[in-house]
C-alpha positions as CSV (number, residue, x, y, z in Angstrom):
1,X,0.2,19.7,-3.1
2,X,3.1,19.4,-1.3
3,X,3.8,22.9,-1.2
4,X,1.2,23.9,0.3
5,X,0.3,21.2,3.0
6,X,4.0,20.1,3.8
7,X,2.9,16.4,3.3
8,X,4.9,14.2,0.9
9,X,3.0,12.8,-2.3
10,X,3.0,9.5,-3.8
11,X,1.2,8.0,-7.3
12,X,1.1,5.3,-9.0
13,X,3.3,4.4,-12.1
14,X,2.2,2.0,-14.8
15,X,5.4,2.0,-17.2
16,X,9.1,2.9,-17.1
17,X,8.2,5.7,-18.9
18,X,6.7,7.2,-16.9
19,X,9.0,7.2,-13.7
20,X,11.3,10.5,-14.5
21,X,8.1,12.6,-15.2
22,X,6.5,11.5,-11.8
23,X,9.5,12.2,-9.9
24,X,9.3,15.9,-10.6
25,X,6.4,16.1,-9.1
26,X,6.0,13.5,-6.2
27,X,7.8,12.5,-3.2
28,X,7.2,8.3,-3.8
29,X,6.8,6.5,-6.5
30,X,4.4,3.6,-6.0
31,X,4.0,0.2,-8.0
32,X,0.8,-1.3,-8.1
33,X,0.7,-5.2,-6.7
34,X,0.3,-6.6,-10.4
35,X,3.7,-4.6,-11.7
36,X,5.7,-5.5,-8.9
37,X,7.7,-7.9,-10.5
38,X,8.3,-5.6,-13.6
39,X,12.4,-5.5,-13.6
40,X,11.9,-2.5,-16.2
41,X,9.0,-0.5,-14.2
42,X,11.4,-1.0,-10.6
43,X,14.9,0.2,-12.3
44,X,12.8,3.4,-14.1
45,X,11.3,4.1,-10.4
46,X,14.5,3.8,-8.4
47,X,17.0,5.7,-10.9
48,X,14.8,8.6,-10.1
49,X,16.2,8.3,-6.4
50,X,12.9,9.0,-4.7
51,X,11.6,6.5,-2.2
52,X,10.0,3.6,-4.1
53,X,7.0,1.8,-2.5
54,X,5.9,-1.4,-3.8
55,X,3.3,-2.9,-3.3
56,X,3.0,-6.7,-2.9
57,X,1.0,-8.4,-5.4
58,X,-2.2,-10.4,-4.6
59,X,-0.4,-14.0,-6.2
60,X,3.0,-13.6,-4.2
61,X,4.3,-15.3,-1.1
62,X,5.8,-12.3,1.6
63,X,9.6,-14.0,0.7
64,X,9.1,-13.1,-2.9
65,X,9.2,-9.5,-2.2
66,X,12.9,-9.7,-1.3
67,X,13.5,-9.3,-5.1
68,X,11.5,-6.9,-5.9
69,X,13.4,-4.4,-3.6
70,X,16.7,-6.2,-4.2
71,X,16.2,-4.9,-8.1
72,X,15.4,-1.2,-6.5
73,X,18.7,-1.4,-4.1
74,X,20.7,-3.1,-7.4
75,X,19.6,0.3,-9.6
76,X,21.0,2.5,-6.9
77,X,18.6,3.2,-4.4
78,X,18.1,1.6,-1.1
79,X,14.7,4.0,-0.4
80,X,12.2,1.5,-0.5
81,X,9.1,0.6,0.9
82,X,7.0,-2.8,0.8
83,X,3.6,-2.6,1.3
84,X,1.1,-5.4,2.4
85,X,-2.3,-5.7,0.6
86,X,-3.9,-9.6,0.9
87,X,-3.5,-12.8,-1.0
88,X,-6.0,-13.2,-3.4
89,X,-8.3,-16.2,-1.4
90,X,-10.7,-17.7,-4.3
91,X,-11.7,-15.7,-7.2
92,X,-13.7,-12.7,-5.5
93,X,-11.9,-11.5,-2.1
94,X,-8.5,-11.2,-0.4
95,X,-7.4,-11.9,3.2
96,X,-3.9,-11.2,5.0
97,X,-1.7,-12.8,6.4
98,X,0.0,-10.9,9.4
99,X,3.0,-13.6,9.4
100,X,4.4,-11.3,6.4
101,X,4.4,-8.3,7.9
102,X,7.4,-9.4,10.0
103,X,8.7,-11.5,7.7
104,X,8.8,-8.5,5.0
105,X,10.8,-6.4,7.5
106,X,13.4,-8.9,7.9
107,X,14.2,-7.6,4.6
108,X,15.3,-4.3,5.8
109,X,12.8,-1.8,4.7
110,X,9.7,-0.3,5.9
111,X,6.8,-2.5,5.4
112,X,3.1,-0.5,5.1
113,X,0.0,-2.1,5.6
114,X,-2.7,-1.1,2.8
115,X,-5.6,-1.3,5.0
116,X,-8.2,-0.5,2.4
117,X,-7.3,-2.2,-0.6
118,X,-7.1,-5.4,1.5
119,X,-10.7,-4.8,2.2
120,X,-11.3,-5.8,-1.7
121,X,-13.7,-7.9,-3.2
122,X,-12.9,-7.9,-6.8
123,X,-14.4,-9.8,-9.9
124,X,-17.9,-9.6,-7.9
125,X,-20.7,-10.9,-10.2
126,X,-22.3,-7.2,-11.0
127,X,-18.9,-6.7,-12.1
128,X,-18.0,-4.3,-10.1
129,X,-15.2,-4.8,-7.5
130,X,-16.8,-4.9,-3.8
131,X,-15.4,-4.2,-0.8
132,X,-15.7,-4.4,3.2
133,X,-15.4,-1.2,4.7
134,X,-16.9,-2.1,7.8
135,X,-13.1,-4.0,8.9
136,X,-11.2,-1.2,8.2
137,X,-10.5,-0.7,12.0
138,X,-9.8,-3.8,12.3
139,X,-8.0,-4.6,10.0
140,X,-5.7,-1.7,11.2
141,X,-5.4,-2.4,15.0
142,X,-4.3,-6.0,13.8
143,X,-1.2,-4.4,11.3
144,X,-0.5,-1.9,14.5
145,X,-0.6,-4.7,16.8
146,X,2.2,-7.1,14.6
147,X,4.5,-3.9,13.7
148,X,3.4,-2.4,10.6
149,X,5.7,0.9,10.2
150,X,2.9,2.3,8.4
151,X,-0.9,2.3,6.8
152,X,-2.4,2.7,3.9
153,X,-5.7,4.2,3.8
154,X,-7.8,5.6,1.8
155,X,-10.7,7.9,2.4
156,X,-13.4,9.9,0.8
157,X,-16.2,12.4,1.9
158,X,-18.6,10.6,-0.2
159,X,-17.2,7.0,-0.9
160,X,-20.2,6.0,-3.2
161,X,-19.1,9.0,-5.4
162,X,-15.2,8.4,-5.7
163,X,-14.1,7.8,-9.2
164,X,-11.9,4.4,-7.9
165,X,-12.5,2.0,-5.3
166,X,-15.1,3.8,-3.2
167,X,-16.5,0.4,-2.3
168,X,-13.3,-0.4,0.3
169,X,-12.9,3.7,1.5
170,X,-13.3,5.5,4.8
171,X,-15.4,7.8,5.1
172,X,-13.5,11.3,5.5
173,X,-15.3,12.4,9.1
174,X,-14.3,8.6,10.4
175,X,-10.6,9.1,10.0
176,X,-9.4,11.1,12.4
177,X,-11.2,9.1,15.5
178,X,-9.9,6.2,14.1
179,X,-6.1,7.9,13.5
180,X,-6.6,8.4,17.2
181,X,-8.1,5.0,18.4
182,X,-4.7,3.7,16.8
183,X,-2.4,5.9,18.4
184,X,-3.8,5.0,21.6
185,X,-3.0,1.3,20.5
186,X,0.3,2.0,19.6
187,X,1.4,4.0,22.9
188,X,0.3,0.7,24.7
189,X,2.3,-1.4,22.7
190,X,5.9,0.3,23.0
């Protein structure tokens, strides 16, 4: 994909194993928020030397992240990324806390917010995780306006037919307005 749009890639990986095969392939290696305290799963990803984003789990404090990318930096590489996505808040949704955005980048490396996946309302009773769409852009303007370096988004033409987490997507056609809308937000900022 790459290749032919000139946009870096990034996917998920789930075991040590499986770090030197992604690499080939991808420009970042990302570890989901429930592996990012795997010492195993973080060395794998950063002896590859590709930018390693990890994401910060639901059940950690923003200070505990300093360890996480210390481990990354200890194997070797100092290309990391820590990305923001909610504290779990009860048993079925997740709010953020902005106060670890900055605190995060106090720790030297970019610090993304994952605007969707914040938007999560898992262990619904249908059993199905929910989500809030509808805050996306606010949820956004409020990571632009304390300093995220980045977001996280995902989208979708058809959100209701996406094979994961369709319930917290963008719609495709509503991204680049809001791309823009945040732009604007971020000019007036600097």
């Amino acid at each position: 994909m790459n290749e032919t749009f000139d946009i870096p890639t990034v996917t998920d990986i789930h075991e040590s194993v499986e770090a030197a095969m992604a690499a080939e392939y991808v420009d970042v290696l990302q570890i989901p928020a429930f592996l990012c305290r795997q010492t195993d799963l973080l060395m794998a990803a950063a002896k590859t030397g590709k930018i390693v984003n990890i994401k910060k789990g639901q059940f950690l404090a923003p200070s505990g992240m300093q360890y996480a990318a210390q481990k990354v930096v200890d194997a070797g590489n100092k290309n990391v990324m820590i990305t923001e996505r909610g504290v779990t808040f009860g048993y079925t949704d997740l709010v953020v806390d902005y106060r670890g955005i900055p605190q995060m980048q106090k720790f030297g490396f970019p610090v993304v917010m994952d605007v969707t996946h914040s938007l999560q309302q898992p262990n619904q009773s249908s059993g199905v995780t929910g989500g809030m769409p509808e805050l996306i852009e606010t949820i956004a303007k409020a990571a632009i306006a304390v300093g995220a370096d980045g977001l996280f988004i995902e989208t979708h033409p058809e959100p209701g037919r996406a094979k994961s987490d369709g319930a917290n997507m963008l719609r495709l056609d509503l991204l680049e307005s809001l791309l823009l809308k945040l732009v604007r937000i971020r000019e007036a900022i600097l």
